[in-house]
N, C-alpha and C positions, 0 to 999 in steps of 0.2 A: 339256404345257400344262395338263391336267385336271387332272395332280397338284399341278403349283405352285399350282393357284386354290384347291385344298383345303386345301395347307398354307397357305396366307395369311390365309384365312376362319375357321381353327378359331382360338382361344380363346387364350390368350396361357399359357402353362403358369406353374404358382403356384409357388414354390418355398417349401417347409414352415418351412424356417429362418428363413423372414422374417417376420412377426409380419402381418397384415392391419392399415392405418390404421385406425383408430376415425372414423368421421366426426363433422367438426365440432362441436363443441356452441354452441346457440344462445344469444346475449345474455343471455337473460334464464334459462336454463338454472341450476336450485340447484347442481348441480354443477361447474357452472363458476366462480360466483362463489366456493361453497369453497376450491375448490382454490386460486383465487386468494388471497383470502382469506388462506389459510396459506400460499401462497408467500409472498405480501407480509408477513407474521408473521416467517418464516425469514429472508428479507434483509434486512429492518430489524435482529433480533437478530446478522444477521453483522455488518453496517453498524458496529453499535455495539461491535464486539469487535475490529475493523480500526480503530476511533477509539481503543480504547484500545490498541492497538497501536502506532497512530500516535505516539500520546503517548507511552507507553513508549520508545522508541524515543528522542525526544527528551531524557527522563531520563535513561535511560542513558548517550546520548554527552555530556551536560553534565555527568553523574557521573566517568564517566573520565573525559575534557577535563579538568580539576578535580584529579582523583586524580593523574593518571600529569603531568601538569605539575607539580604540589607536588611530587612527589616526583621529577622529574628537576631542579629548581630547586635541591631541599634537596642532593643528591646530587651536583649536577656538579664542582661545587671539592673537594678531599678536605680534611678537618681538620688541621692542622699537628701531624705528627707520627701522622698516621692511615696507616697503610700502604694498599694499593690490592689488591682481591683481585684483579681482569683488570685490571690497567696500561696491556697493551695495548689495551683497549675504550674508555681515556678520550678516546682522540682521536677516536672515532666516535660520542663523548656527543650533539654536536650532531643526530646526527641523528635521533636517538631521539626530539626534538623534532617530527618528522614522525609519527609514531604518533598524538597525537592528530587527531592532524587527517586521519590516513585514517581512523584509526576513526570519525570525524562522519562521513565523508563515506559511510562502510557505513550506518552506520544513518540519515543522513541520506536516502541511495537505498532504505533498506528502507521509510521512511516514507512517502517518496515513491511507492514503488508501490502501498503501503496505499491514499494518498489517490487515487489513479487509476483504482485497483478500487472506493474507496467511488463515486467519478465516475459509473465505469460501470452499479456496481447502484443510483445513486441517477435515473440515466436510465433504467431497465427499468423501474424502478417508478413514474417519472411516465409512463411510456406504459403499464403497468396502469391507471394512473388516468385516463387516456384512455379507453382503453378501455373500463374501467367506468363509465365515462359520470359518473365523480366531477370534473370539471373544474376546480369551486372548491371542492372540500370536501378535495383531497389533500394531505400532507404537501407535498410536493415538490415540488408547486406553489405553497406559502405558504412552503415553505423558500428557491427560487429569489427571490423578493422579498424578503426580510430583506439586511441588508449580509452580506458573508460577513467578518466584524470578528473570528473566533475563527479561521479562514484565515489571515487577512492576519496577526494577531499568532505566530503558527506559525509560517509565514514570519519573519517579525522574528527571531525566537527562533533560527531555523535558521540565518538571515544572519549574525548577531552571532555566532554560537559560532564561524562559519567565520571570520568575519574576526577572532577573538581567537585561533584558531589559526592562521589563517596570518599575524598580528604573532606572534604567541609563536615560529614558526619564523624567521623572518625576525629576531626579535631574538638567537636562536643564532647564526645563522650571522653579527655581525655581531661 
């Protein structure tokens, strides 16, 4: 009994490998506004490299969409009197018609994760500005009030490419 009270009472053993927390730093602390400071610096410049991600993304599937349709359009009847190099591929022409329209739908999802992480770091950093006790002076809380009209047309943009690809398939197989 004497020895279990001893082992329960002594000190909880440190292990070296694990770093000790730093405590807190206060409100009003310069070093915590820093750091802040330059985090919110850091995600804003992700922010805006994940927008043009975003956007890239949409050029490109409306580049191909574009390219690889002209050119299965120009390509699927052969010339009179034009020989056939695979003969046997022209009957699977139609489906090559589906190409563009997976490829939207990759970089259509790749954009779409873009804009769900801009989401998430554009939420981290209105609770920074919470916390810094900037309530009306933060971006992202005067960006949350503006219409999101560069969103919505994105969307527009996204919607239309799909459904020009999926008429453009839909007129092969017909």
């Amino acid at each position: 009994m004497v020895g279990s009270q001893s082992a329960t009472n002594s000190p909880p053993a440190i292990d070296p490998s694990v770093a000790p927390e730093p405590p807190p730093l206060e409100p009003n602390n310069e070093n915590r506004i820093a750091f802040h400071m330059a985090e919110f610096s850091a995600l804003k410049s992700e922010i805006a490299e994940l927008v043009k991600v975003a956007s890239s993304n949409l050029q490109y599937a409306l580049a191909l969409s574009g390219v690889i349709t002209a050119w299965l359009i120009s390509s699927k009847a052969p010339k009179t009197g034009e020989e056939l190099l695979f003969p046997a591929a022209q009957k699977y022409m139609n489906y090559a018609f589906c190409l563009p329209l997976l490829l939207s739908a990759v970089f259509g999802m790749l954009a779409l994760a873009a804009y769900c992480r801009m989401g998430e770091k554009g939420s981290y950093l209105r609770a920074i500005e919470d916390r810094l006790r900037a309530r009306d002076l933060g971006w992202e809380r005067r960006f949350e009030a503006r219409p999101r009209t560069l969103g919505s047309l994105y969307g527009a943009a996204w919607f239309g490419l799909m459904v020009f690809n999926l008429i453009v398939v839909w007129l092969a197989f017909q």
